[in-house]
One Martini backbone bead per residue (centre of mass of N, CA, C, O) as a GRO file, in nm:
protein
  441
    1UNK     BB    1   5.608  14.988 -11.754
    2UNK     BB    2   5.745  14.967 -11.460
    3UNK     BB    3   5.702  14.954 -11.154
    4UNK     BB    4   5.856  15.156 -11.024
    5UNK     BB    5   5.742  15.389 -11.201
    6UNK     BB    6   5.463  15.357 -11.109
    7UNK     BB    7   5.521  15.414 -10.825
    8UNK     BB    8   5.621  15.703 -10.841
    9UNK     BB    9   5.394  15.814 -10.935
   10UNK     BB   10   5.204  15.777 -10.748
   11UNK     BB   11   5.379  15.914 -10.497
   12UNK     BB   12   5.291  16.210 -10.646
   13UNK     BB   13   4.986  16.148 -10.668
   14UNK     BB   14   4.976  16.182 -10.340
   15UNK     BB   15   5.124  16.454 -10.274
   16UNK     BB   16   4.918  16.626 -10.432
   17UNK     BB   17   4.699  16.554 -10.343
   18UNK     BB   18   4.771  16.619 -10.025
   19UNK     BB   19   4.834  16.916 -10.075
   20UNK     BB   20   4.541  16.992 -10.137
   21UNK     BB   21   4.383  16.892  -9.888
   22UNK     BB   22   4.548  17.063  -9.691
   23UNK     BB   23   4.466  17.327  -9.805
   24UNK     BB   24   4.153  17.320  -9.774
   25UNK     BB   25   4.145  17.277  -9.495
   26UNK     BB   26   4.281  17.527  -9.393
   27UNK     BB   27   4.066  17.717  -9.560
   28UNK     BB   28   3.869  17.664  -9.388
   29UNK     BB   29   3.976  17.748  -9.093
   30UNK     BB   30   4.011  18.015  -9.182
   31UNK     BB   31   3.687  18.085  -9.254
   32UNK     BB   32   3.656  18.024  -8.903
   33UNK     BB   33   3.786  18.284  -8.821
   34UNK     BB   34   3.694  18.474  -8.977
   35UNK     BB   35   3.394  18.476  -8.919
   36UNK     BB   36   3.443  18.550  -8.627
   37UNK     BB   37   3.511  18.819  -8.657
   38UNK     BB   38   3.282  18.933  -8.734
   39UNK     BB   39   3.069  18.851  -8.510
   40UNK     BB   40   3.260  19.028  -8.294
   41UNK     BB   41   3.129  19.303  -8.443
   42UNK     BB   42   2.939  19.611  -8.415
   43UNK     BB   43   3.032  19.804  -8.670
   44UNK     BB   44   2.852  19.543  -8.869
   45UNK     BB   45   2.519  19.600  -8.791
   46UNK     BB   46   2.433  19.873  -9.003
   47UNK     BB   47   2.547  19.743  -9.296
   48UNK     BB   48   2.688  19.693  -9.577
   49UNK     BB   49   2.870  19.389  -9.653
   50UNK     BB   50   3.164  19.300  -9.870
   51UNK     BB   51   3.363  18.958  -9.836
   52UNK     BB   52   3.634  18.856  -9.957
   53UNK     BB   53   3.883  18.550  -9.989
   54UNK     BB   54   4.176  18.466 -10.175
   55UNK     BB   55   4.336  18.185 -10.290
   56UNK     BB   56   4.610  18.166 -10.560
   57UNK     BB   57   4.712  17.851 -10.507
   58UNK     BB   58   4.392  17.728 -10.469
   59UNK     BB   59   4.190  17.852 -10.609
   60UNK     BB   60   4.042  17.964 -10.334
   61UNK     BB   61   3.738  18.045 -10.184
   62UNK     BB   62   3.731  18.093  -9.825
   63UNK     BB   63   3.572  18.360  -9.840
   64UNK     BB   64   3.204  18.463  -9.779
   65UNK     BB   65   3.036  18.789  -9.786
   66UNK     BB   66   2.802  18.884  -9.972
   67UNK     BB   67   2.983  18.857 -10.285
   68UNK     BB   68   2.789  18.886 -10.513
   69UNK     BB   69   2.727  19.186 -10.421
   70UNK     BB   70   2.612  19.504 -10.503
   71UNK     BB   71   2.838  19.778 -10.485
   72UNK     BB   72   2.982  20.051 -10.431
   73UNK     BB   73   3.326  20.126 -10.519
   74UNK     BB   74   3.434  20.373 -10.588
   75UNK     BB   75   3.803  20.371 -10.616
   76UNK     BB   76   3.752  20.067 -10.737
   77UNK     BB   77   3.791  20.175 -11.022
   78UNK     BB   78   4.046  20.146 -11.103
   79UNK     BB   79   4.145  19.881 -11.111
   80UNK     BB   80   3.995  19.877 -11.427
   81UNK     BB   81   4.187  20.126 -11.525
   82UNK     BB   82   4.439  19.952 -11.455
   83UNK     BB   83   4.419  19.782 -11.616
   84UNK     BB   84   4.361  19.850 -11.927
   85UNK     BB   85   4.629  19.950 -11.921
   86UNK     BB   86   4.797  19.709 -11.940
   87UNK     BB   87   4.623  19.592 -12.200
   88UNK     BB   88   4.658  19.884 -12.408
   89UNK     BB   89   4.932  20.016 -12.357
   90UNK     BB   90   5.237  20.109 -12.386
   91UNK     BB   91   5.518  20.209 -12.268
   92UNK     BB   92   5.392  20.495 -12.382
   93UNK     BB   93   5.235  20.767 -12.355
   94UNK     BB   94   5.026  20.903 -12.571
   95UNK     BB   95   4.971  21.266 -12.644
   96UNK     BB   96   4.982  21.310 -12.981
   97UNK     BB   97   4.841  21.372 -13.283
   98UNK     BB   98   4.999  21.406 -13.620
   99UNK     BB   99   5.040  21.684 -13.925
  100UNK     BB  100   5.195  21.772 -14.224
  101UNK     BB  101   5.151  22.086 -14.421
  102UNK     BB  102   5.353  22.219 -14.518
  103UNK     BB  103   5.394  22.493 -14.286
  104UNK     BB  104   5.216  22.293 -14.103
  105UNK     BB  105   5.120  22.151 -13.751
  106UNK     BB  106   4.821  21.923 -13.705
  107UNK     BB  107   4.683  21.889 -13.376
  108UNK     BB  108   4.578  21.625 -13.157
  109UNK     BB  109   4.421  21.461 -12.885
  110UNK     BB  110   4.409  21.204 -12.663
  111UNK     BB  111   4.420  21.253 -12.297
  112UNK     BB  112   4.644  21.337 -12.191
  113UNK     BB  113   4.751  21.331 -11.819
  114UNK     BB  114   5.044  21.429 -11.832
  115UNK     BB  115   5.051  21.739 -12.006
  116UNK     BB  116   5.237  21.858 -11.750
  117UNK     BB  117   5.161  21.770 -11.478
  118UNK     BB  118   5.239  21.839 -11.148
  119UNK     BB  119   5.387  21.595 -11.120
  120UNK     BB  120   5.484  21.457 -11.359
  121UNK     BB  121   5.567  21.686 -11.617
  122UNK     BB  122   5.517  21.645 -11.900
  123UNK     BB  123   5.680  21.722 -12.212
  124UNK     BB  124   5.770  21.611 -12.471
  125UNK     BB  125   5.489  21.733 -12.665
  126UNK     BB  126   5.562  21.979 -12.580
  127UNK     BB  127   5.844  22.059 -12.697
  128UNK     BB  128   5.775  21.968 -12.972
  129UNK     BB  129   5.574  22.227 -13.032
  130UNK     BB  130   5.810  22.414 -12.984
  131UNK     BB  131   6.014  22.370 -13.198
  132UNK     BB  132   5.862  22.404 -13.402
  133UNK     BB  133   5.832  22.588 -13.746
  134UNK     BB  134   5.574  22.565 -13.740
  135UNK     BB  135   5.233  22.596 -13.779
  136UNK     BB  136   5.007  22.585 -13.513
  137UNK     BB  137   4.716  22.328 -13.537
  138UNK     BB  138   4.424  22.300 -13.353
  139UNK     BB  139   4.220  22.033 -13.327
  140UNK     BB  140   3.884  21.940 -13.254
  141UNK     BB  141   3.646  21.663 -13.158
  142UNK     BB  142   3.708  21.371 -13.050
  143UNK     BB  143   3.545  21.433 -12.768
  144UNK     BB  144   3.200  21.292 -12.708
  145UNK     BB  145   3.220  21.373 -12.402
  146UNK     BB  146   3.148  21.520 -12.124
  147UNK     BB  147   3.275  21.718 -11.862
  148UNK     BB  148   3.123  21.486 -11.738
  149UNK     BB  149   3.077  21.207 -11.568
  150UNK     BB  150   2.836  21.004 -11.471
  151UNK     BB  151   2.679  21.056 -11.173
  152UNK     BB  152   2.805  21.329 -11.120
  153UNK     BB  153   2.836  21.611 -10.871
  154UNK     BB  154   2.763  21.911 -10.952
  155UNK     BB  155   2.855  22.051 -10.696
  156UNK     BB  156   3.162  21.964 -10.718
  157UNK     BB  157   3.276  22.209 -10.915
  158UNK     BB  158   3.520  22.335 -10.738
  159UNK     BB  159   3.684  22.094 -10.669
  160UNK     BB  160   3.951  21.922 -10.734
  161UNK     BB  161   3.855  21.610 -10.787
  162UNK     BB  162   3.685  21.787 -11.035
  163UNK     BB  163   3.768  21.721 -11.290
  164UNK     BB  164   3.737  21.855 -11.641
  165UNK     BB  165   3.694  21.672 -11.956
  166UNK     BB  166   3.923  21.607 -12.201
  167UNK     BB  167   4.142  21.582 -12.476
  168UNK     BB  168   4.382  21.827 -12.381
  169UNK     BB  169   4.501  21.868 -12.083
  170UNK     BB  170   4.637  22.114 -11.877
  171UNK     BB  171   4.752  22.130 -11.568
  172UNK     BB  172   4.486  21.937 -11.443
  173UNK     BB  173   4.253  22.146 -11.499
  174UNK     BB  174   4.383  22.338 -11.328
  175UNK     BB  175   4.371  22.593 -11.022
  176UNK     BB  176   4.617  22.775 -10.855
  177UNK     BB  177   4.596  22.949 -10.515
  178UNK     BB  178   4.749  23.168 -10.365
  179UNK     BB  179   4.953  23.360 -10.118
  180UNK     BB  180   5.058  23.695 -10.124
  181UNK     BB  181   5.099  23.886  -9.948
  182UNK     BB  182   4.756  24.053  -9.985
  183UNK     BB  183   4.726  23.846 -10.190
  184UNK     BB  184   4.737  23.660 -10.495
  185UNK     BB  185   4.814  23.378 -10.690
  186UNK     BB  186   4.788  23.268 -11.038
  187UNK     BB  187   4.785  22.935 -11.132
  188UNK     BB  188   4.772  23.047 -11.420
  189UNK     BB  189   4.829  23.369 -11.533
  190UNK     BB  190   4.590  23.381 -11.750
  191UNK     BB  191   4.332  23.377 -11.524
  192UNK     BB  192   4.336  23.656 -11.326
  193UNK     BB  193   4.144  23.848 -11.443
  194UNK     BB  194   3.883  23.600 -11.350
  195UNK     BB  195   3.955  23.764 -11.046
  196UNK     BB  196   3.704  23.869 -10.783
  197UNK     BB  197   3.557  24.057 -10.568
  198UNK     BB  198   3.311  23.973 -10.297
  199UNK     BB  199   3.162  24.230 -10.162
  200UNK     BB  200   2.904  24.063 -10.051
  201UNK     BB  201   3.128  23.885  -9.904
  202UNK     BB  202   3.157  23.823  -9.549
  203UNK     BB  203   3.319  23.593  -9.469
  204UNK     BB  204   3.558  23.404  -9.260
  205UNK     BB  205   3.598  23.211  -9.471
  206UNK     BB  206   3.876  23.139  -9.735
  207UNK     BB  207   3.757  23.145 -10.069
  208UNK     BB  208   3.732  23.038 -10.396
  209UNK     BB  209   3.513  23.065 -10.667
  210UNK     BB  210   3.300  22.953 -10.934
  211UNK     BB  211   3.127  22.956 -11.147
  212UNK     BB  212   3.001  22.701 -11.348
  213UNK     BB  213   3.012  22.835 -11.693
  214UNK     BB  214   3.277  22.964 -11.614
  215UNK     BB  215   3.571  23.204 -11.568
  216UNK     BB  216   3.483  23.289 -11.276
  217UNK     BB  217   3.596  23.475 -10.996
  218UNK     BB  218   3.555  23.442 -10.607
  219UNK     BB  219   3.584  23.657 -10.358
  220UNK     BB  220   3.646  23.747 -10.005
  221UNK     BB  221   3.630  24.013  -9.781
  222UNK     BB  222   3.911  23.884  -9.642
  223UNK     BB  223   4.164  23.725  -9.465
  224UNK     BB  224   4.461  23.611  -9.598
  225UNK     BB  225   4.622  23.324  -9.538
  226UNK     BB  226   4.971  23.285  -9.569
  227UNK     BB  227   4.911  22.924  -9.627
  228UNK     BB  228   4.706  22.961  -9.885
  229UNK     BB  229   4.554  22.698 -10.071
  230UNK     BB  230   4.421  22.656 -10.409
  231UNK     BB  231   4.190  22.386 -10.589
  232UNK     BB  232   4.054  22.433 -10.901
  233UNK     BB  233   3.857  22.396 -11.199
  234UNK     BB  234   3.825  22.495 -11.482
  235UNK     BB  235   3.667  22.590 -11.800
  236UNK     BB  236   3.654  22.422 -12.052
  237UNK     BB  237   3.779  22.484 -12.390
  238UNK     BB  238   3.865  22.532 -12.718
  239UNK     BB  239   3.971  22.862 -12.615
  240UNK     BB  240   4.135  22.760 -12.328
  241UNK     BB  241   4.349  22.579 -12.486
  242UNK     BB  242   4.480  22.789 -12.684
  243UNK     BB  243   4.568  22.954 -12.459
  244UNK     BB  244   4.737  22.785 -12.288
  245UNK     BB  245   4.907  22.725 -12.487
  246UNK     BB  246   5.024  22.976 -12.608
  247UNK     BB  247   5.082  23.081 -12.327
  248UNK     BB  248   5.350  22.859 -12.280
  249UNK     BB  249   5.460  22.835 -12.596
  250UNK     BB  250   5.522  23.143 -12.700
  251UNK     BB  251   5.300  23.100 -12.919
  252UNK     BB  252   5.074  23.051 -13.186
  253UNK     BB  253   4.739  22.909 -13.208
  254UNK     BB  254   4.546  22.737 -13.436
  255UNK     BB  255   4.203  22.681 -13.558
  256UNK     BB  256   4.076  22.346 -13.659
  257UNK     BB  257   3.804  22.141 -13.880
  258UNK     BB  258   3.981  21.857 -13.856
  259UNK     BB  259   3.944  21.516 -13.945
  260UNK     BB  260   4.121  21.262 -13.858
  261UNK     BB  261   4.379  21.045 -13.963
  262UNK     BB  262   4.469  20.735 -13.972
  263UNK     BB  263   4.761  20.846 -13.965
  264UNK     BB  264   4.869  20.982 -13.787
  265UNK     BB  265   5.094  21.049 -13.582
  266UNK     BB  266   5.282  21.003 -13.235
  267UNK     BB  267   5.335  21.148 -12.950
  268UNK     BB  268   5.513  21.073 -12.688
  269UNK     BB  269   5.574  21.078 -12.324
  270UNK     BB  270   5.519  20.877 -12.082
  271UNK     BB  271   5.531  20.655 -11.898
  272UNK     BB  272   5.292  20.411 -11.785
  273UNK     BB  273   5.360  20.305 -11.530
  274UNK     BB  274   5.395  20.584 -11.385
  275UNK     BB  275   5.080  20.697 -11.445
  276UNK     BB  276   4.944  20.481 -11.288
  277UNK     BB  277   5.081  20.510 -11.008
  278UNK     BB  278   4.975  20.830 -10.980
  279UNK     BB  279   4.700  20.711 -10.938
  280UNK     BB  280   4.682  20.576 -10.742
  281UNK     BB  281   4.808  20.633 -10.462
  282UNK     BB  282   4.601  20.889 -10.447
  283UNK     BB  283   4.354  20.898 -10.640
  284UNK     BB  284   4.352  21.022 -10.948
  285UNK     BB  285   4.086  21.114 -11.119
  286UNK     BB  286   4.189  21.248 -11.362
  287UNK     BB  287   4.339  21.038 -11.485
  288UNK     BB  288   4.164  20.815 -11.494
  289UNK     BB  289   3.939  20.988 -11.702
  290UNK     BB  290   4.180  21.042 -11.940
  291UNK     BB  291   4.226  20.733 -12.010
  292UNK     BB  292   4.045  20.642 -12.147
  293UNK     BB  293   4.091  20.822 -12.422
  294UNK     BB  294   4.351  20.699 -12.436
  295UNK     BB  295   4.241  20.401 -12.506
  296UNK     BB  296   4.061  20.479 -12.726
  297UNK     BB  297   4.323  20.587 -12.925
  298UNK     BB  298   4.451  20.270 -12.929
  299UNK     BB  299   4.189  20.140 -13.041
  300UNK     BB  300   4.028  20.309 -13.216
  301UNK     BB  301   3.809  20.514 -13.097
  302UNK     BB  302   3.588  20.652 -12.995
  303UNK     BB  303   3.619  20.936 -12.755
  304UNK     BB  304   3.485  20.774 -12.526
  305UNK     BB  305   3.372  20.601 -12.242
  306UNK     BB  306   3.151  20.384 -12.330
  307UNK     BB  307   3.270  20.260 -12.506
  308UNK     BB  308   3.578  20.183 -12.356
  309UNK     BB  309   3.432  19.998 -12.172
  310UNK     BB  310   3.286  19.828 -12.373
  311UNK     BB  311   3.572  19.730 -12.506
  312UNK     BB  312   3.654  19.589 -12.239
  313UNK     BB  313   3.459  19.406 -12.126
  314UNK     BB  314   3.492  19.227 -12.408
  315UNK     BB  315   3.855  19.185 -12.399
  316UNK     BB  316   3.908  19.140 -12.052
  317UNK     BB  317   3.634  19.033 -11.854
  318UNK     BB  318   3.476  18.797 -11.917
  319UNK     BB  319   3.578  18.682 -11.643
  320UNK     BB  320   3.365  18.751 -11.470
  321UNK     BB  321   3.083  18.661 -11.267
  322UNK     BB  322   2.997  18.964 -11.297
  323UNK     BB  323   2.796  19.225 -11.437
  324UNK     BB  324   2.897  19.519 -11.424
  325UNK     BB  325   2.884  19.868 -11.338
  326UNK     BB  326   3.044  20.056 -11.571
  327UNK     BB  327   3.110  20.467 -11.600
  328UNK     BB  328   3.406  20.513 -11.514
  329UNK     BB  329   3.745  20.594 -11.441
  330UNK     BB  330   3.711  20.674 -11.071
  331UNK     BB  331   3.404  20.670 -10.881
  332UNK     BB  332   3.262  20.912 -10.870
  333UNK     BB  333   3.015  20.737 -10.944
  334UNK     BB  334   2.674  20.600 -10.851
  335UNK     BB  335   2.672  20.359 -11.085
  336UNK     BB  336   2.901  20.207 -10.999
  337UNK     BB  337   2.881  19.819 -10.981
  338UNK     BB  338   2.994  19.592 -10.756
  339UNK     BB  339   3.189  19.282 -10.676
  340UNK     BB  340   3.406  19.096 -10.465
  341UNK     BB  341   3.451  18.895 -10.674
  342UNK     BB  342   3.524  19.102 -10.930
  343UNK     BB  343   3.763  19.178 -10.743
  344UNK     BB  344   3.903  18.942 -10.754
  345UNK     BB  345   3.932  18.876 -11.059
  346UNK     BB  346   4.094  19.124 -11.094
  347UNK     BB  347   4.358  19.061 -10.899
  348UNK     BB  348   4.420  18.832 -11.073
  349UNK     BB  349   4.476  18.963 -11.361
  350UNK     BB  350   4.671  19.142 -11.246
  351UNK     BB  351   4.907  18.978 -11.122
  352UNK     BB  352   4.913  18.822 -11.413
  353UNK     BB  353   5.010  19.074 -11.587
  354UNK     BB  354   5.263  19.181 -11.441
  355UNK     BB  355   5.472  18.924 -11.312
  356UNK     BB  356   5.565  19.095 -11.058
  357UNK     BB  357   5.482  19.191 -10.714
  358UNK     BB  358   5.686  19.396 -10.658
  359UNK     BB  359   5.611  19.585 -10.858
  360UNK     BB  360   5.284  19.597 -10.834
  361UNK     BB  361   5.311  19.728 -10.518
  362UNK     BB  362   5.466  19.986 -10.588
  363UNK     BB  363   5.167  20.085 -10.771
  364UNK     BB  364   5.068  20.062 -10.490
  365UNK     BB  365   4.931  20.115 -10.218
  366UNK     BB  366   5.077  20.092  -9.877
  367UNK     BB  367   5.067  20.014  -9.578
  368UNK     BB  368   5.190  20.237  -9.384
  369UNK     BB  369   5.364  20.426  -9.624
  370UNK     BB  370   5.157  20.468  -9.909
  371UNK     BB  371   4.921  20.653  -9.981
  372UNK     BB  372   4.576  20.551  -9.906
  373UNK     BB  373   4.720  20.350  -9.680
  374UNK     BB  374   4.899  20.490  -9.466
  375UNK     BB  375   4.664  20.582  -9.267
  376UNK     BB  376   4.534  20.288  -9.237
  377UNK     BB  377   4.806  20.188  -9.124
  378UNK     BB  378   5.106  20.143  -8.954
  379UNK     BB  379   5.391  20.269  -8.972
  380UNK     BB  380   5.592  20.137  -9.239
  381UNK     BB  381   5.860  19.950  -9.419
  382UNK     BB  382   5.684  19.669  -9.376
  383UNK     BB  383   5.445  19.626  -9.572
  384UNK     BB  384   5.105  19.388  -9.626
  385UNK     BB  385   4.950  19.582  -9.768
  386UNK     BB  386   4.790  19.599 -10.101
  387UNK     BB  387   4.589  19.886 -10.282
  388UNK     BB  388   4.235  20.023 -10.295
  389UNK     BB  389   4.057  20.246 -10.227
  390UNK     BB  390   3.705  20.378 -10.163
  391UNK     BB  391   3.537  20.685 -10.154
  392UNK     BB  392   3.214  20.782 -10.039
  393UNK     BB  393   2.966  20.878  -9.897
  394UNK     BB  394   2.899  20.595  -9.703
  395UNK     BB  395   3.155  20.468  -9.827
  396UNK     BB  396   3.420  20.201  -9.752
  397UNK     BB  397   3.699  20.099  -9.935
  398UNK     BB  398   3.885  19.781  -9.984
  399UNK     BB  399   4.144  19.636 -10.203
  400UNK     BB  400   4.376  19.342 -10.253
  401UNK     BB  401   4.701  19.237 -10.098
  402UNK     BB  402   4.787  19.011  -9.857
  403UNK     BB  403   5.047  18.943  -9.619
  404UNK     BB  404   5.186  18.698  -9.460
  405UNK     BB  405   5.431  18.570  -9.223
  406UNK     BB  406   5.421  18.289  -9.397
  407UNK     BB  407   5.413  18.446  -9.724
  408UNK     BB  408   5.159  18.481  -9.824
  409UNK     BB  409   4.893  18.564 -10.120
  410UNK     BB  410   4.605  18.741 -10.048
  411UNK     BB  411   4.294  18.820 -10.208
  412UNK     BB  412   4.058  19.103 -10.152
  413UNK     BB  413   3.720  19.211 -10.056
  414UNK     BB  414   3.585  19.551  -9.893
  415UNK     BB  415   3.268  19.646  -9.821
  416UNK     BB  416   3.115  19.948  -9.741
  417UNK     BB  417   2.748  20.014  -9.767
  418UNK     BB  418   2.530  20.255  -9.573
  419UNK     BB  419   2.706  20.436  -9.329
  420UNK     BB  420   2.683  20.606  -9.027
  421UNK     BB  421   2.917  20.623  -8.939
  422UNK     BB  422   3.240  20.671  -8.900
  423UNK     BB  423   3.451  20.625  -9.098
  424UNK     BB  424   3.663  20.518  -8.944
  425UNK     BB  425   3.498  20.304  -8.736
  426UNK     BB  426   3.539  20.111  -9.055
  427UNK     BB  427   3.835  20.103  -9.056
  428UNK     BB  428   3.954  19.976  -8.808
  429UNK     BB  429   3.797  19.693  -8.875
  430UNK     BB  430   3.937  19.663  -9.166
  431UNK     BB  431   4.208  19.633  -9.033
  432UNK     BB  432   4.159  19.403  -8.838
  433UNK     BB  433   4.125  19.211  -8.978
  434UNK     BB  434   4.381  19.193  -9.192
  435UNK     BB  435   4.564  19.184  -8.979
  436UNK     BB  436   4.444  18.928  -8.883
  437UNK     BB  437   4.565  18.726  -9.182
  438UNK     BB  438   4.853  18.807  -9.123
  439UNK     BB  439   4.907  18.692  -8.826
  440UNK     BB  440   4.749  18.408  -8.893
  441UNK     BB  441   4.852  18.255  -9.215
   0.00000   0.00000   0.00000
């Protein structure tokens, strides 16, 4: 090797030290006006706070407060179903196992929630069954997890975003009710029978509960609002999934006890892609919950949730700083507890499995524009922070990507758990360090 050829290598090798080093300054600089800008907020003076702050150019993680600790995650728990599905799903989401004999055709649930589903309408699995001239036979068995994830609020069973989990669900496991002249209209209309007047409630404002065991629906003598609407989960069971197929494809549907065999083959629905981004955008829990089972379905596992969570950190999470303790698939238990840290590492594998930053951040919330952060900065054409954020009682997180100025993508974890003021005056707060991380780095 000549002088000439050793001097170049030389020059190369001091100008990417020099870039190294330039970076690492920088990213301390920033570490020391991030921490100032904590010091001087007193609204994170009485509640517990984790944030991490990550350079994925120098792999550098530049600030970090209180990183390692364990917080409630609330919905930054779906971030965990979102790679999940990146890693497990083909380009379109299983939607039924079947079998033909004879003159039968004998078909299982996945968990797709996107089945009839009221944004998605995945139609293509409905079709399916539709069109067949075979006597069509539903077999049920294959989820052996409750109607509900662990440790999750069961006095919310009335409400929309706790719907309960099966194998096969249908227009979102929901009950729509509107107002229609003096009267409501049930959809689906199978349900209609299941709601009646509740003389004894003379409440001043309208709205329909369920029993909590059954399908049975009570409203008051209340004067109903012409624009009212609710929804609410019925009570699945293999006689009410059997009832609502039937009554859909307006065909009989029959019912055998019978375990799925390894050949079963499989109709696709709806893309993987579509279906993750409608989960993320809204934060839509039954989605994330139905997911989990469709990854067991794919993976050949038991359909549980306990299982498939712990077959994705087996084979996926390896590298995570810390052992989260992750029990569903939406983030309503408050047993999943996750650090800041591991939550950078994971926006990282996501980034990286991606490998397509527009794409990516189409499929999340984006600042000011869309999801469940369009209200949480200003609105705008040209967001720059893209994630997710986490709400439960007294925790509200965001967790994802923001750009900066300069052009620059850092990603972040903002936890805030056990605080008494008002959402909002949290929020704000959160807001305001990451607009500034935007705007000067």
């Amino acid at each position: 090797m000549d002088r000439s050829t050793i001097k170049s290598i030389g020059l190369v090798l001091i100008w990417v030290l020099g870039a190294l080093l330039s970076g690492c300054s920088m990213d301390r600089k920033i570490a020391r006006k991030v921490n100032r800008q904590f010091k001087d907020t007193k609204v994170f003076k009485q509640h517990h706070i984790g944030f991490a702050l990550y350079n994925r150019e120098t792999k550098n993680m530049i600030f970090e407060k209180d990183a390692e600790k364990y917080f409630t995650p609330a919905s930054n728990t779906k971030l965990f179903t979102f790679y999940a599905g990146l890693k497990i799903l083909p380009d379109s989401i299983p939607s039924l196992r079947f079998i033909e004999r004879g003159d039968s055709l004998i078909f299982w649930g996945t968990g797709d929630p996107s089945f009839l589903q009221s944004n998605l309408k995945g139609t293509k699995a409905f079709d399916f069954l539709k069109i067949s001239a075979k006597k069509l036979y539903y077999a049920a068995g294959r989820y052996t997890g409750d109607f509900y994830g662990k440790g999750w609020q069961w006095d919310d069973y009335n409400d929309y975003y706790q719907a309960e989990i099966n194998e096969l669900p249908i227009l979102d496991n929901l009950i729509q009710v509107k107002s229609k002249g003096n009267g409501i209209q049930v959809i689906p209309k199978l349900f209609e029978d299941c709601f009646s007047v509740d003389s004894a409630d003379q409440g001043k404002t309208f709205s329909v509960t369920r029993h909590f065991n059954e399908n049975v629906f009570k409203y008051p003598l209340t004067a109903i609002p012409a624009s009212f609407t609710q929804q609410l989960p019925y009570k699945v069971s293999t006689t009410a999934t059997i009832a609502l197929l039937a009554d859909t494809l307006g065909k009989e549907v029959g019912f055998l006890s019978m375990k799925m065999p390894s050949n079963a083959e499989t109709v696709y629905n709806l893309k993987r892609d579509s279906v993750l981004k409608e989960m993320m955008l809204p934060s839509d829990n039954f989605i994330a919950e139905q997911l989990l089972l469709v990854y067991a379905n794919q993976a050949d596992l038991e359909m549980n949730a306990e299982k498939v969570i712990d077959y994705i950190e087996k084979n996926y999470l390896a590298s995570l700083p810390d052992k989260p303790k992750w029990v569903d698939g939406s983030g309503l238990s408050r047993y999943n507890l996750v650090t800041p840290r591991d939550l950078i590492r994971l926006l990282e594998l996501i980034y990286d499995e991606v490998n397509d930053p527009k794409k990516l951040f189409s499929m999340l919330p984006a600042g000011g524009m869309t999801g469940t952060l369009k209200n949480a900065y200003p609105r705008t054409n040209d967001p720059f922070v893209f994630g997710k954020t986490g709400t439960v009682s007294n925790n509200h997180n965001q967790s994802g990507y923001v750009r900066t100025k300069k052009g620059k993508i850092y990603l972040f974890s903002f936890m805030n758990n056990n605080y008494v003021l008002p959402t909002a005056a949290v929020r704000t707060e959160m807001v305001r360090i990451i607009t500034y991380i935007h705007e000067n780095f």
